[in-house]
PLY file of the C-alpha trace (Angstrom):
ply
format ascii 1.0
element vertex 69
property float x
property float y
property float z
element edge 68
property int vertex1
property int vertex2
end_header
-61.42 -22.91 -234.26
-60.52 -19.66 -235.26
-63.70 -18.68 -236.50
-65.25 -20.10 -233.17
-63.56 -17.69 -230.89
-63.97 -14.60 -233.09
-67.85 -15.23 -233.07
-67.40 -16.25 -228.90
-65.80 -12.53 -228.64
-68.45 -11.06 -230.59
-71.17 -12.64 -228.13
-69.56 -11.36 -225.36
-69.31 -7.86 -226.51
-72.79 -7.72 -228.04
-74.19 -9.97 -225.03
-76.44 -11.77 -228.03
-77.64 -15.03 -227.20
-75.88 -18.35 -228.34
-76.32 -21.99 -229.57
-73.31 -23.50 -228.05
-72.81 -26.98 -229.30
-70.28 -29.02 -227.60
-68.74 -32.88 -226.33
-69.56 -33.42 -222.47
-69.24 -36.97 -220.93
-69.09 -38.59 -224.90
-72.03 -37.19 -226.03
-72.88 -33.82 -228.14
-75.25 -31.41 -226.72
-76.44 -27.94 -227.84
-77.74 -24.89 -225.49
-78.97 -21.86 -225.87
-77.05 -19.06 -223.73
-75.19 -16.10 -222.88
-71.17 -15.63 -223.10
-69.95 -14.21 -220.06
-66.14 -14.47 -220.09
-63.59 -15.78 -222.81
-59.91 -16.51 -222.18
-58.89 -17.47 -225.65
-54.97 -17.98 -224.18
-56.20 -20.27 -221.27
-58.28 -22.19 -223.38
-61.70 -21.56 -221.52
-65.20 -19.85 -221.66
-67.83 -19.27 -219.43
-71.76 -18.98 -220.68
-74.75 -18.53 -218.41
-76.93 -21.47 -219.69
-80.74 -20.34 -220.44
-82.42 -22.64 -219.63
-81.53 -23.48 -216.18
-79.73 -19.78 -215.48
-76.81 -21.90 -214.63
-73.38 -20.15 -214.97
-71.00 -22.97 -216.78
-67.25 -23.38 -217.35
-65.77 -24.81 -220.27
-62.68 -25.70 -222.31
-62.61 -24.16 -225.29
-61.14 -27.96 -226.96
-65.08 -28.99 -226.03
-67.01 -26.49 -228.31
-67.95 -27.61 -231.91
-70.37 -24.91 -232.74
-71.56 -21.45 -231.75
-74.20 -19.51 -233.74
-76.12 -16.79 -233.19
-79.65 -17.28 -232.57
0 1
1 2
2 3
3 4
4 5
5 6
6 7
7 8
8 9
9 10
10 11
11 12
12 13
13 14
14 15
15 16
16 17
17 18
18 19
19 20
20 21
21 22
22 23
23 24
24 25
25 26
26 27
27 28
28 29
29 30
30 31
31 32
32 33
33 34
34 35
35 36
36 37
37 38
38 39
39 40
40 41
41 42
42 43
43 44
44 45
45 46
46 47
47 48
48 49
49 50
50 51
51 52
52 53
53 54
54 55
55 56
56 57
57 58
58 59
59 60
60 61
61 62
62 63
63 64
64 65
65 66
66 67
67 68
């Protein structure tokens, strides 16, 4: 987890595209996008998805993975 939000922070400062993988509604699903805000004490994120330039809210409990692309 640790390792998780250090490379979220780095994203966000570099604004370098993502593969967020993560657990909505049961099932895993990975997108490509952009970090846009991290509160690592709150426990959330927000990433502006690429695909559908949709800006998205999420626990940080949901993620699995983030890489760089």
């Amino acid at each position: 987890m640790e390792q998780i939000n250090f490379t979220l922070i780095e994203a966000l400062h570099t604004h370098k595209k993502v593969y967020l993988t993560y657990y909505k509604h049961g099932q895993c699903i990975t997108e490509t996008g952009v970090i846009q805000f991290v509160d690592s004490l709150g426990g959330l994120f927000v990433f502006i998805d690429e695909g559908c330039k949709q800006t998205n809210k999420m626990r940080l409990s949901e993620l699995i993975d983030v890489r760089f692309m």
